[in-house]
C-alpha positions in Angstrom: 0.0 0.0 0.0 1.5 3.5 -1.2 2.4 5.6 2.2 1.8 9.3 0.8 1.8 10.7 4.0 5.3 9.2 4.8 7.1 10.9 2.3 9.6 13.3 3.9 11.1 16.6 1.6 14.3 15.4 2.7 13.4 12.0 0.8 12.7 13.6 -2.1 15.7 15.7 -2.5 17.7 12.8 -1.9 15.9 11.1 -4.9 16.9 14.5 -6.9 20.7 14.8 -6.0 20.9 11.3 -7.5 19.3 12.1 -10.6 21.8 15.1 -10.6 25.0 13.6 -8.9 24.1 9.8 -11.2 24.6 8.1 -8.3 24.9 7.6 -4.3 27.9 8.9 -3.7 27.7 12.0 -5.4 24.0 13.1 -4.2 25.6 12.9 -0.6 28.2 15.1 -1.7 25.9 17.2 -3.5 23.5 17.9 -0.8 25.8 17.1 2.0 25.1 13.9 3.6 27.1 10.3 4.2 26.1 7.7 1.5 24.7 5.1 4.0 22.4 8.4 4.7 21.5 8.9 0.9 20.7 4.9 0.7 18.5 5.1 3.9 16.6 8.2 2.6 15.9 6.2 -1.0 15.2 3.0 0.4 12.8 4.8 2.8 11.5 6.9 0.0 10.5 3.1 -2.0 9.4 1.8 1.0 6.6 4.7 1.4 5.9 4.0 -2.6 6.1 0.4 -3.1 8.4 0.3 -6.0 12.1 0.6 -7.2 13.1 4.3 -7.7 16.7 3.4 -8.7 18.5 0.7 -11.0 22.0 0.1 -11.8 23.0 3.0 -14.8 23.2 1.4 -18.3 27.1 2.4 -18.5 27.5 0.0 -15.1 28.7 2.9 -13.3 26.8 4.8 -10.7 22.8 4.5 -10.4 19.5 6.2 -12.6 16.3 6.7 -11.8 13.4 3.6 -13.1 10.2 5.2 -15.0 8.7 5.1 -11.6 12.1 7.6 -10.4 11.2 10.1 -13.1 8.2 10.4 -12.5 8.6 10.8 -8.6 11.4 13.4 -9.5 8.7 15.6 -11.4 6.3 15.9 -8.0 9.8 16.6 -6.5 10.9 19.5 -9.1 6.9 20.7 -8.6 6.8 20.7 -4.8 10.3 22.8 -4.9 9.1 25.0 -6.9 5.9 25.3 -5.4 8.0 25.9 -2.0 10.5 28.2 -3.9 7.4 30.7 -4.8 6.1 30.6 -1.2 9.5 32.2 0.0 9.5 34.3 -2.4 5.9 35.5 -1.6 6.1 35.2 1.9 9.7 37.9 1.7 7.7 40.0 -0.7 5.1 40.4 1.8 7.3 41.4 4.5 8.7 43.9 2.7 5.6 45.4 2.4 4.7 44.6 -1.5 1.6 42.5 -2.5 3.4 39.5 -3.6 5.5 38.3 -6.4 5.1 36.9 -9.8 7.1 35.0 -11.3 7.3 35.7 -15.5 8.9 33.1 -17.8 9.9 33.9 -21.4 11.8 32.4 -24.4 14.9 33.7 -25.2 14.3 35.3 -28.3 12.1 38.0 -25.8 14.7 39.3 -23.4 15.2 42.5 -26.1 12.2 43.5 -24.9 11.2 41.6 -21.5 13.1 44.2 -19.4 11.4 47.2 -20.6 8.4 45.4 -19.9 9.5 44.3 -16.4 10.4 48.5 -16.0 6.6 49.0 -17.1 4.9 47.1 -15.0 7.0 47.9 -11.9 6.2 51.9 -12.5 2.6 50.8 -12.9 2.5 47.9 -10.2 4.9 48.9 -7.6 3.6 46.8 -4.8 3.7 43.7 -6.6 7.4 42.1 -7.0 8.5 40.7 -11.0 10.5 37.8 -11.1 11.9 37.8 -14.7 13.3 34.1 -16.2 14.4 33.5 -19.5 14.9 30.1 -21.3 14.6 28.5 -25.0 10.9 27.4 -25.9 11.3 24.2 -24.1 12.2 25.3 -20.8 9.7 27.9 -20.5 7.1 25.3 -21.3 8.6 23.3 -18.8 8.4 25.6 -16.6 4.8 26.1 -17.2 3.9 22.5 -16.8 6.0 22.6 -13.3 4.2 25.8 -12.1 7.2 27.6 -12.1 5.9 30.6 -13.4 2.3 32.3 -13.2 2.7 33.9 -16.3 5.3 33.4 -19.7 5.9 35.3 -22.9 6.2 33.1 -26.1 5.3 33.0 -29.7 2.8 30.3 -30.3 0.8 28.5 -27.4 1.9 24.9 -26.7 -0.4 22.5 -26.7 0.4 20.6 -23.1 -0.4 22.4 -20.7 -3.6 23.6 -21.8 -3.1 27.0 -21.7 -5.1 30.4 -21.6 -3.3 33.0 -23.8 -3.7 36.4 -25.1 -2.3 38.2 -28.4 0.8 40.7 -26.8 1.8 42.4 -30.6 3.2 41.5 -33.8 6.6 39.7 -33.9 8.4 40.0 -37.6 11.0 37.5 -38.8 12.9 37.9 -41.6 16.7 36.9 -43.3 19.2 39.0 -42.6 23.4 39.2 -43.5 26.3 41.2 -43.3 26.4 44.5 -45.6 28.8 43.3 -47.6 27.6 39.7 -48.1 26.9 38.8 -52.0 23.5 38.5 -51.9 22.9 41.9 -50.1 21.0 44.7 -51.5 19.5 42.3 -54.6 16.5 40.0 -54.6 18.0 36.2 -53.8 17.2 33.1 -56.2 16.3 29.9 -54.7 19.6 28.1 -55.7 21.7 31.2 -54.7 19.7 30.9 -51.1 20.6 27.5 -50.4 24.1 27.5 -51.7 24.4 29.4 -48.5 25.5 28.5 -45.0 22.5 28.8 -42.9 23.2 30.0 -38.7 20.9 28.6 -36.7 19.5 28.3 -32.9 19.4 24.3 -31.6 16.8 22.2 -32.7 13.3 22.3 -31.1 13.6 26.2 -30.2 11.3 28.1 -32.1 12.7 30.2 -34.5 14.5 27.1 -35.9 11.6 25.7 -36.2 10.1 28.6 -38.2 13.4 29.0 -40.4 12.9 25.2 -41.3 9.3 25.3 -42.5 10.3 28.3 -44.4 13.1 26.9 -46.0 10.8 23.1 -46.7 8.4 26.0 -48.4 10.6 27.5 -50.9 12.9 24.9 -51.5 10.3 22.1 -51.9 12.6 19.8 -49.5 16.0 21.0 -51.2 18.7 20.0 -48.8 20.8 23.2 -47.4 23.6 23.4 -44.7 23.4 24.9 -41.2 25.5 26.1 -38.6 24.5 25.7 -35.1 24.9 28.0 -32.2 23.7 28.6 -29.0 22.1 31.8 -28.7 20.9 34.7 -31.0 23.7 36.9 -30.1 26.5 34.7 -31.4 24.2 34.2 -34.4 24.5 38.2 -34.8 28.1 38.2 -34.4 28.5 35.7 -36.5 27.0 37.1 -39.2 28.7 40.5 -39.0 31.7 38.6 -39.1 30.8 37.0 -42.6 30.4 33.2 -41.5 26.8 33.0 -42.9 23.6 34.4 -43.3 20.4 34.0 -40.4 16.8 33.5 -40.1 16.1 35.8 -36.7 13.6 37.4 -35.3 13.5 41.1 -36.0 12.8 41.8 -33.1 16.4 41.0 -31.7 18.2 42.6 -34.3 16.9 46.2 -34.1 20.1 48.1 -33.3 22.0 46.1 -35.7 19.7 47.1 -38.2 19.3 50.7 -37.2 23.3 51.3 -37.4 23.8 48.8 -40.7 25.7 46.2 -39.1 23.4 43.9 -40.3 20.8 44.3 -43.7 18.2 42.1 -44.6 17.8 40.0 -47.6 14.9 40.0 -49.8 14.0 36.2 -50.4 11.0 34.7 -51.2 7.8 35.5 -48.8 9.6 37.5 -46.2 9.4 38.8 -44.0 7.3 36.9 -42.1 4.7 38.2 -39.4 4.1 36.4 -36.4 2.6 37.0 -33.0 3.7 37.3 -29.5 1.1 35.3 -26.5 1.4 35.7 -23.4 0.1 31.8 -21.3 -1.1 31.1 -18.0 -1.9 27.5 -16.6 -5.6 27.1 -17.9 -6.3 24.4 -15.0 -5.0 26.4 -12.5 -6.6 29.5 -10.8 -4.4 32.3 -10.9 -3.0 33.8 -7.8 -4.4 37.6 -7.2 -1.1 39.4 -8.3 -0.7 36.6 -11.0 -4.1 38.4 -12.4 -3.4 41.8 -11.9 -0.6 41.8 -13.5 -1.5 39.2 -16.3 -4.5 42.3 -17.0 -1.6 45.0 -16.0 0.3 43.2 -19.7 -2.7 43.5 -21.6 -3.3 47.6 -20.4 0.5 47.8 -22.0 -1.0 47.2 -25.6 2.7 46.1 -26.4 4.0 49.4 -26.2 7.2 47.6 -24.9 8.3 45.9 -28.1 10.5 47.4 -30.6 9.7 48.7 -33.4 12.7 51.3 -34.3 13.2 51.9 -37.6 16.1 50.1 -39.3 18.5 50.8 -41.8 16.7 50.6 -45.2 13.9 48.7 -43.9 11.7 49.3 -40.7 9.8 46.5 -38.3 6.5 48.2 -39.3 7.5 47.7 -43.2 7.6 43.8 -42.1 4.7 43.8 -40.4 2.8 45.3 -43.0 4.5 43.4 -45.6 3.6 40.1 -44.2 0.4 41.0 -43.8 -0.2 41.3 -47.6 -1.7 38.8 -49.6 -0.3 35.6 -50.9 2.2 35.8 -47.4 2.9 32.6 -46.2 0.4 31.7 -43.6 0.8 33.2 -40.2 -0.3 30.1 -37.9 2.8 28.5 -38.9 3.9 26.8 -35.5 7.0 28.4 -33.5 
């Protein structure tokens, strides 16, 4: 019979510093207890459950978590987190605010997430932002954990349901450096995919976006990329000549602004997407959690950029992809 009411915290964080450490020896050192220790908490931990929680690692070395582990380990990440935001809340209080909310978004919108954050602390000053940024999957992850009551990213995922609300537009578009070949003329299929393509890893969203664009006009035709980390590196690599990049325009403002970078005019670009903002649709939101998630939509996305660039403006894109005969807008990211 399972033992809910057995399981300690101190259990569970066991179970977590060997799914961190990979195996006893290391979650002791981890979270600074003897190994005997660690192996009492787990077998204790089992005991409560009535099922193996470890197994021997594949490589024969160390331990790893059975299905049953993993799935333990996700109440575990949950009730930390859960625990992390009452601390939070309960400092916020005592320094006299009304609470904190915690706000997740994808990387692609810290260029405008701080000026957001300024915003709503001008307009909301007795309620404390929290501000996390991650690629598309760990802000969804963090959704699905309750990490955050509220997160900023381009289309809605599907799990966890979700409640979301249109922020503003959100442009993408090709760009290189000034003096690339194909600058400054309108770029042929075959000349496009002769080219070195920089790219964000796979399964964050503007990849994803770049790769149904590219599936589009190429009808399937093979092309090579260059992976990197971050949109930054992407924009220095490109000044520096190594390639050309499918980016939002929204992260290359300046760079447009002051010529660094130019974009190229290929086929159906730029394309116009949205920004949403999500909240946990099977979970009641906390009362800062709402006023600031109605606080967001009293900003009308005055917060996003939309300088004009060199040659080209963000508006331009966003009425340009809104003409007919533009590829279709719903296109996930």
């Amino acid at each position: 019979m399972i033992r809910l009411d057995s399981i300690t915290l101190k259990q569970l964080r066991a179970l977590q510093a060997v799914a961190k450490g990979g195996s006893l020896t290391a979650a002791g050192q981890i979270i600074g207890l003897t190994t005997p220790a660690i192996h009492t908490q787990i077998k204790s931990l089992e005991d409560a459950v009535q099922v193996r929680l470890l197994q021997r690692a594949s490589d024969g070395g160390g331990s790893e978590l059975t299905e049953a582990g993993r799935t333990l380990l996700e109440t575990a990440r949950r009730i930390e987190d859960a625990l992390s935001q009452g601390g939070a809340n309960l400092a916020a209080l005592a320094r006299g605010q009304a609470g904190r909310v915690t706000l997740g978004v994808v990387s692609t919108a810290k260029y405008f997430a701080p000026r957001l954050v300024k915003a709503l602390s001008l307009s909301n000053p007795d309620i404390e932002v929290a501000l996390r940024v991650g690629n598309r999957a760990a802000t969804i992850e963090g959704l699905e954990r309750g990490a955050f009551d509220i997160a900023i990213m381009g289309r809605p995922p599907r799990r966890p349901p979700v409640q979301a609300e249109p922020l503003g537009p959100h442009p993408h578009g090709l760009l290189a450096a000034p003096d690339h070949p194909l600058a400054g003329q309108g770029v042929a299929v075959d000349a496009l995919f002769a080219q070195i393509f920089l790219a964000r890893e796979k399964g964050s969203g503007t990849r994803i976006l770049m790769e149904r664009w590219l599936d589009r006009v190429g009808d399937g035709q093979a092309y090579e990329t260059l992976e990197m980390d971050s949109n930054e590196t992407i924009k220095q690599a490109v000044m520096a000549g190594l390639g050309i990049a499918f980016l939002s325009l929204h992260t290359v403002t300046e760079e447009l602004a002051s010529g660094r970078i130019v974009p190229l005019q290929a086929p159906g670009l730029p394309i116009l997407r949205h920004w949403f903002m999500v909240r946990r649709e099977d979970e009641a939101p906390r009362p800062v959690a709402a006023q600031l998630w109605q606080a967001i939509l009293g900003l009308a996305g005055s917060y996003l950029p939309g300088a004009p660039a060199h040659g080209f403006e963000v508006r331009g894109a966003i009425d340009a992809a809104a003409r007919p005969g533009h590829p279709d807008p719903n296109l996930p990211i």
